[in-house]
Every structure is written in structure tokens, then in C-alpha cells.
C-alpha positions, 0 to 999 in steps of 0.5 A: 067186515067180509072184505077184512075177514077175506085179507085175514084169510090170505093172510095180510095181517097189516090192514094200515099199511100202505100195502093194504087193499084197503083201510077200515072205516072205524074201529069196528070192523077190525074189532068184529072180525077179531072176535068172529075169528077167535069164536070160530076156532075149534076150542076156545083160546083157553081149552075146554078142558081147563074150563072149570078150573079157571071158574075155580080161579075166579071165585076168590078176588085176591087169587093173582098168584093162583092165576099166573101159576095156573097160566104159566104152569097148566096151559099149553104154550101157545094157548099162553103165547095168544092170552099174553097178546090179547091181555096187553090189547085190552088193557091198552084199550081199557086205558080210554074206557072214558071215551069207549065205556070199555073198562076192565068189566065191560070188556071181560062181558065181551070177550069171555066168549072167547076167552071160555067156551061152557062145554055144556050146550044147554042154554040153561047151563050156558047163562049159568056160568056167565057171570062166573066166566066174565068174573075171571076173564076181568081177573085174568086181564086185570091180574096175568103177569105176561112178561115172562110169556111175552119173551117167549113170544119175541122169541118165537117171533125171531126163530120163526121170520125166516121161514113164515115171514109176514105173520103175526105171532099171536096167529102162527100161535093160533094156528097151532091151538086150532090144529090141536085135538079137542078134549072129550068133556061130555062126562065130566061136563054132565057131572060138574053141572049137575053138580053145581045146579043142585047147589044153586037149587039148594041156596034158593030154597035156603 
């Protein structure tokens, strides 16, 4: 896993192409590193700032058209460019969840790190909101439209090969997202949760 994290970082990206230092053993390494990656960016792919209104979303099964607007109109470009590839992915691998047990549950329980970051860094808050950010990462990666976004995407791709040839475009996307500033949460982060523990308090005792 060093090794493939060490040739992301130089930035070749094929690593089964015959130019490859060298070919992962199974599945796993590539996979890990994926995600070790997206876990050590600054925020997570989608902002924190945005991180309430996605649990919003998330709270009604039925929300499809929610959603997509909330996507294609409240996140930022590149934040969208990176969902719409990493969708595509995981639904190409849902599509063998008989083989590798990963259906659309199971892979939101794996990637909503990623996907979502509590802005809260009390543990007690954080396996909180678990279930509610698993709920809406298995209804962005079942429900998000990515059409729209993925000709943009080949968009940038072709406006982009002649001066960063070579690089992935979900990874020039996030370059962008890292570089960007990180909004201050702790108010209204303190207000929400303290918010959201008192009705959780109040449903036990009722």
C-alpha cells in the first residue's frame, strides 16, 4: 500500500499500465489507498459547511429530486466533478455485491467518512450521526443524476490535457477542493448538535 501511495504522490495514476512500477497483488491496496486518500484532505469531499443539509436530505427516502438539485445547485463545481466519478465507481461495483457483499448499504457504511465529515469532534456526536450520514450517502450513490456533471467533466478533461497531461480528472478536481479554504463551523456545529441531543434525549424518555 506505501509503494501505491508513493506513485499516487508523483502523480502516476495508471498503476496497470505496463509503465507501472509495479502491479498490485488484489484489490485492496488500490482500494485502501483510495480512501486513506480522500480521508486526509483538508474537508471532506463534500464540505463541512454543507454537512447538516445533506443529513437533511437524507431523512426522507423519496428525496431524489432534492438531491440532485442540492448537488448540481449548492455544491461547488469540483466538489460535484469528484461525487459524479466516485458515484459511477460504486455503483459499478455494487453491480457484484454478490461476490464482494458490497451492496449499495455496505458501501455507504464504507465510504460516508468520505463522503461527510461531523464537524463536531466529540465522539458521542460523531456515532450520533453515523447512521444519518450512511442514510444519505446510500441515497446519493443509489439516486444522483451524474450525466450533466460527467460532461462537464469531459469537458474539463479535454481543456485541461494539454497543459496537466497525464492526470485524472477527479484528481485535478481535487486538488482544487484541498487548496480551498475550510469553513468555520464550531457555532453552528455546537448549536445543531446541541439541538439535535435534546430531541434525541426527549424521544427516549417519551
Amino acid at each position: 500500500m506505501d509503494r501505491v501511495q508513493e506513485m499516487f504522490n508523483k502523480g502516476n495514476y495508471d498503476i496497470l499500465s505496463s509503465s507501472a512500477e509495479f502491479l498490485p497483488t488484489n484489490a485492496h491496496v488500490p482500494a485502501s489507498v483510495m480512501k486513506l486518500w480522500f480521508r486526509k484532505l483538508k474537508d471532506s469531499i463534500i464540505p463541512q459547511s454543507y454537512y447538516f443539509d445533506c443529513l437533511e436530505i437524507g431523512k426522507h427516502v423519496k428525496s431524489e429530486e432534492k438531491l440532485n438539485e442540492f448537488v448540481t445547485n449548492e455544491l461547488p463545481k469540483y466538489n460535484q466533478f469528484v461525487i459524479a466519478v466516485l458515484v459511477d465507481f460504486l455503483r459499478e461495483l455494487e453491480k457484484f455485491h454478490e461476490q464482494t457483499k458490497m451492496t449499495f448499504t455496505n458501501i455507504a457504511m464504507v465510504f460516508s467518512p468520505s463522503f461527510l465529515r461531523c464537524p463536531s469532534e466529540r465522539m458521542g456526536d460523531i456515532f450520533t450521526m453515523n447512521t444519518a450520514e450512511k442514510r444519505f450517502v446510500e441515497l446519493l450513490i443509489r439516486k444522483l443524476k451524474t450525466d450533466t456533471i460527467n460532461a462537464e467533466i469531459n469537458a474539463m478533461e479535454e481543456a485541461k490535457r494539454q497543459t496537466l497531461p497525464g492526470s485524472a480528472p477527479w484528481v485535478l478536481a481535487m486538488k482544487r477542493v484541498n487548496n480551498s479554504s475550510t469553513t468555520n463551523l464550531k457555532k453552528e456545529t455546537k448549536y445543531r448538535l446541541r439541538g439535535r441531543s435534546s430531541e434525541t434525549a426527549k424521544a427516549h424518555e417519551g
